[in-house]
N, C-alpha and C positions, 0 to 999 in steps of 0.2 A: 504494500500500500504506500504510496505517494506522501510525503512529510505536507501536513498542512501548507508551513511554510515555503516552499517548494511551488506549491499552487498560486501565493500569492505574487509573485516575481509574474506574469503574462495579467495579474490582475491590475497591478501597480503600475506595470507596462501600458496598458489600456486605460488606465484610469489619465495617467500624464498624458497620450497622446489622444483621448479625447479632448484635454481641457488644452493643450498645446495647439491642435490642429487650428480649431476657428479664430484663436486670437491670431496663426498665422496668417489664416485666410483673410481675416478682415484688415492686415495691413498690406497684403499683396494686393487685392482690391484697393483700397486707398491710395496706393503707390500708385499701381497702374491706371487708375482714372486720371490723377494727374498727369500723365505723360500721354503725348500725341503720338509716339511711333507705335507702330504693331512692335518690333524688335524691342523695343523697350519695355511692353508692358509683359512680353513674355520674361522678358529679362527681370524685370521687377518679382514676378511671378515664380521664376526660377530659384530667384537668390533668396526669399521669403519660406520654399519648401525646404532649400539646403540647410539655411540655417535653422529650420525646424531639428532636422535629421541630425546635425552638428551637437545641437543644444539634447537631444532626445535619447541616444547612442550611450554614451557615456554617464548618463543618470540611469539608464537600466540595466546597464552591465555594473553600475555601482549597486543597485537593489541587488541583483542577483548575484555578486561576490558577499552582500553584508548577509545574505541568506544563505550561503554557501556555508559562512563563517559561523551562522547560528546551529546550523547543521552540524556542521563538525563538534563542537562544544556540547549537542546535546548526544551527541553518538560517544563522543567520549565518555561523556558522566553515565550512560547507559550499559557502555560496557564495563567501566570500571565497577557497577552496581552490580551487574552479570557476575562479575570476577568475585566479587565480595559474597555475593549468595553463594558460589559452587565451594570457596573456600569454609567459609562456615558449615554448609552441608558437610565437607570432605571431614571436618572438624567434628562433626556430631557424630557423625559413622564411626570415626577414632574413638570416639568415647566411649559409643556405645560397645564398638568390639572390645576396650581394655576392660570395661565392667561387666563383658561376658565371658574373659577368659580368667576375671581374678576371681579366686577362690577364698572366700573365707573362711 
């Protein structure tokens, strides 16, 4: 099964470029009404999606390393827990077997 967190990283991802896309849009529209060339307003319109992607990129490959990072920290404390229970068990089996072979 999939770590919660793990799912959240395509959430977070969607969430930013929801709220990112239309503020881009609405300044490439603004650029490019002001401008009279066709070339330019594609150009207005080009450089407004790049630097969406510029700005975009790098915020969700930082979500998904600081997810990555939560991950590991909680695989750690889980197997160290694993390791703590098998020892304790291994621990109890000893005992039981010394208090089955001593004699009073």
């Amino acid at each position: 099964m999939l770590n919660p967190k793990i799912l959240q990283i395509p959430l977070r991802a969607t969430l930013f470029s929801t709220v990112a896309a239309p503020i881009s849009l609405f300044y490439s529209i603004t650029a490019a009404s002001q401008l009279k060339s066709t070339f330019g307003k594609a150009y207005a319109t080009w450089f407004f999606g790049y630097a969406l992607t510029m700005v975009r990129n790098p915020i969700v490959t930082n979500m998904a390393f600081k997810a990555n990072e939560e991950n590991k920290a909680e695989s750690k404390a889980s197997k160290r827990e694993q390791a703590r229970e098998v020892e304790i068990n291994e621990a109890l089996e000893m005992r039981e077997l010394r208090k089955g072979t001593v004699k009073y």
